[in-house]
C-alpha angles and dihedrals in degrees: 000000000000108000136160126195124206113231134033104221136105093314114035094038087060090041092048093046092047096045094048087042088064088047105275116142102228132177119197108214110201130168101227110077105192084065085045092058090039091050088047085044084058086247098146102208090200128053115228125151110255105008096098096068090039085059108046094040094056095040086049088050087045099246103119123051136169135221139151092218115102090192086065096049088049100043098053102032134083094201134026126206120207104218107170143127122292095186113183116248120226089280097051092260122133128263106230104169093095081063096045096047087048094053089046092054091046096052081048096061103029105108126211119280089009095120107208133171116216117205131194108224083171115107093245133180112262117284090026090126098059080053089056086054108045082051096050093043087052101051102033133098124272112262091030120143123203134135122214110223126169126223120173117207116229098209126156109203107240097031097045099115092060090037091057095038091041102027125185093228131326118235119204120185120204158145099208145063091214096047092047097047082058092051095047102041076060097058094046108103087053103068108217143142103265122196124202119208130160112269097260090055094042084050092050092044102066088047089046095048096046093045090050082054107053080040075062097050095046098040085064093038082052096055094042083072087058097048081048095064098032106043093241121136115247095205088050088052089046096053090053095051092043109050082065097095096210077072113023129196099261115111092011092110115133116223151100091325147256111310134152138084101313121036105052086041094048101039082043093053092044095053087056092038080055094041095043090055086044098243092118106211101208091165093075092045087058084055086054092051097051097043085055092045096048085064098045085046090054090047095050081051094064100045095055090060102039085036094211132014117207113105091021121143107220136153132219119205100200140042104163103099076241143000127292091021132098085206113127102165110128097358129176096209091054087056094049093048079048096059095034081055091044093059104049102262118142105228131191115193138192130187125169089223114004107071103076086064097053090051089047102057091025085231092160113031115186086038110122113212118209135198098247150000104274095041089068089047089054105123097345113157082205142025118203113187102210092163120048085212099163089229089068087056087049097062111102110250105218088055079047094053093042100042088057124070091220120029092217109138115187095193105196090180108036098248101155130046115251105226089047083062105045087045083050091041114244123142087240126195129186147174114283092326115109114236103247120272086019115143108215106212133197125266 
């Protein structure tokens, strides 16, 4: 099929690819045309594992193409999906107006009788589609067909390639049978389960999934307090819960906390779309509180054993709001290095595919950035793991110990296994698990 997407970031760069990758003939359409010829030069502006190769070998068969006309999208494709931002506004609303300035290009180029179907591929608040149509309707020529479908992507940063080319299930949201028979005959060649809603539900759905998620991720944070003060051991805890299949095991990982482009933006959005159609959802604003309050835990944590920071030395391994990412919107990690940095505190940071974005937009200035791992350890009072890249649990721990003037490890991700660092002999502290031989009193 013959398809464009709007919009060459995250999102569109990994559908395109993946689309182009089952034998669709795609073209991505982006504004900026110094990342169009770069695209079309094969220079890959995100890291994600995979998506390189995607890239080069569907540009060389001729399958993927990129442009930064719209008219061009529109005029060879059958259907066009809209991938561009959704930033959050001051109140945690959407921004919608990116949506609304690209439905108002396409009905200016559809021309009558050209039947096109137009698919948000942004995550959008609920009844956002009826709002595409009505633009498009509005600002088209007279005599033009479309229909207006909605279709989330379900992508994790760092595993998109196989999400997208394995997917879990594929929601379309429509209102045709026209419209629907396009978008599966699309997703075809990948051999999921598709289910088909009506827009409003497929676009409540995405909101609704990542919210339940990041629920997942504080209710364990949640409960690592409670191992904290109890002595109890949080992964222990974790792999109870989740052997019982009604929960899983999947997103109850203690730490630092959700971060990254999509969960504070979406809770954040579905609190105001509930707000907004005055069924608060006060649930989801608890689940904000506790992610906020596992960071500044971690951080009184290691204040009471540094005693005070300024003028401590102290390294941070990680700097991508997760592993296998160079994504650093929203991070946990870059909120961490900020306080540290706040509070006096010298840091020296290194991240395997982060950095070059924080030099890039200057996010943490102060910060020093170093080549590896173990050169920002070199002579840290402190470490603090921010990251679980699995290159960090690769470095050999006695080089570790020796290469820092103090062995303390502060491990936001539980990284290490406790009973490995006290045998090595850090002063090792973790996320909801007891350092051996500690005796938990009360307080």
């Amino acid at each position: 099929m013959d398809l464009s997407i709007i919009g060459s970031g995250y999102v569109g760069l990994v559908s395109g690819a993946c689309f182009a990758e089952v034998g669709h003939n795609v073209i991505c359409v982006d504004n900026d045309q110094r990342k169009v010829d770069a695209l079309q030069a094969g220079k890959v502006p995100i890291y994600e594992p995979g998506l390189e190769d995607l890239i080069h070998r569907n540009v060389s068969a001729g399958r993927l193409r990129f442009t930064n006309s719209i008219a061009d999208g529109v005029d060879h494709s059958e259907v066009i999906f809209i991938a561009v931002p959704t930033p959050p506004q001051a109140d945690g609303s959407v921004d919608l107006s990116y949506i609304e300035r690209v439905a108002r290009e396409i009905a200016g180029v559809l021309k009558p009788g050209q039947y096109r179907v137009v698919v948000d591929k942004s995550t959008v608040p609920v009844k956002t589609g009826d709002k595409v149509a009505e633009t498009i309707k509005r600002y088209g020529a007279a005599g033009c067909e479309f229909d207006v479908v909605s279709n989330p992507e379900f992508l994790r940063e760092g595993c998109a390639v196989p999400d997208l080319m394995k997917p879990d299930r594929i929601v379309i949201g429509a209102k045709s049978d026209r419209a629907t028979a396009l978008m599966k005959k699309i997703y075809e060649p990948f051999m999921a389960p598709i289910l088909v809603t009506d827009i409003n539900s497929a676009e409540l759905i995405k909101h609704a999934a990542n919210s339940f998620l990041a629920l997942k991720i504080s209710y364990i944070n949640a409960v690592s307090a409670i191992c904290d003060a109890s002595g109890a051991d949080v992964e222990k805890v974790a792999d109870g819960i989740g052997a019982d299949k009604r929960i899983g095991r999947n997103f109850l990982n203690a730490g630092l906390g959700y971060g990254g482009s999509c969960f504070p933006k979406d809770i954040a959005a579905f609190i105001a779309i509930s707000d907004d159609l005055g069924v608060p959802f006060t649930l989801l604003k608890e689940v904000q509180r506790i992610n906020a309050a596992q960071r500044e835990r971690f951080l009184k944590t290691l204040r009471d054993d540094l005693w005070i920071l300024r003028d401590k030395h102290i390294a941070v391994w990680g700097l991508a709001f997760k592993p296998d990412t160079d994504d650093i919107r929203s991070s946990v990690a870059i909120d961490v290095v900020a306080e540290l940095l706040k509070e006096g505190a010298h840091v020296t940071a290194y991240d395997p595919k982060g950095m070059d974005k924080v030099r890039e937009f200057k996010l943490i200035p102060g910060c020093k950035l170093a080549d590896s791992p173990l050169a920002a350890a070199e002579g840290a009072e402190a470490l603090i793991i921010a990251t679980e890249w699995k290159e960090f649990a690769a470095v050999d721990l006695h080089e570790l110990k020796r290469a820092m003037r103090s062995p303390m490890i502060f491990d936001g991700r539980n990284l290490f296994n406790p009973e490995t660092m006290e045998h090595v002999g850090f002063h090792y502290r973790s996320i909801g698990r007891p350092r051996t031989g500690e005796v938990v009193q009360k307080k």
